[in-house]
N, C-alpha and C positions, 0 to 999 in steps of 0.2 A: 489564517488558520495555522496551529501549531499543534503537529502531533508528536509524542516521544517516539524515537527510533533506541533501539537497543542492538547495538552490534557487538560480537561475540567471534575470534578467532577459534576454529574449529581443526582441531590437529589433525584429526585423522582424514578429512579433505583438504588441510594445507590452503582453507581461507575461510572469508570472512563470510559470516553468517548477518542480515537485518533484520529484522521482524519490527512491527507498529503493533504494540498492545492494545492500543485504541480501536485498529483497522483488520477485526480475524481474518487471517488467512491471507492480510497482507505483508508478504515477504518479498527478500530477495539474498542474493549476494554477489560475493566478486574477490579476485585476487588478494587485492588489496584491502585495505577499510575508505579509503577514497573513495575505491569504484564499488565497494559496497554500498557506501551511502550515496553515490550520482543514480547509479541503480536502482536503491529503494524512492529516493522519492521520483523516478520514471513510472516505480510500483504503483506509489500512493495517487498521485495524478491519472493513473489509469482508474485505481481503483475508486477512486470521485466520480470519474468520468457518467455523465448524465446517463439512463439507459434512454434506448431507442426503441423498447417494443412497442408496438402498436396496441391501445387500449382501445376497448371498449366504449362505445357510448355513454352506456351509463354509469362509468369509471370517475369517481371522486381524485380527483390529484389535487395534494397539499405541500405546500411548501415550509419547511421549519428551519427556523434560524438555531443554531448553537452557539 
């Protein structure tokens, strides 16, 4: 899977900013743009990450390929 990352040096914190347009509200950042982007995709891998609540019985679960 390939998502775009968008990194953006932010002056007035003195680093870098990631955001995934694909993934809302999946961000991060870091000093650098290196450790910005190792950071965002620790982001993005969370933010896949399967959930674990516990469903109901009569809970339909689907699985969809993109």
């Amino acid at each position: 899977m390939h998502v775009r990352v968008i990194i953006k040096y932010d002056q007035e914190t003195d680093s870098f900013s990631a955001v995934c347009p694909e993934l809302p509200g999946c961000t991060s950042c870091g000093d650098t743009e290196a450790e910005a982007m190792e950071n965002v995709k620790e982001a993005i891998a969370l933010y896949l990450e399967p959930d674990t609540h516990a469903l109901s019985p009569d809970a339909k679960v689907y699985e969809v390929a993109i």
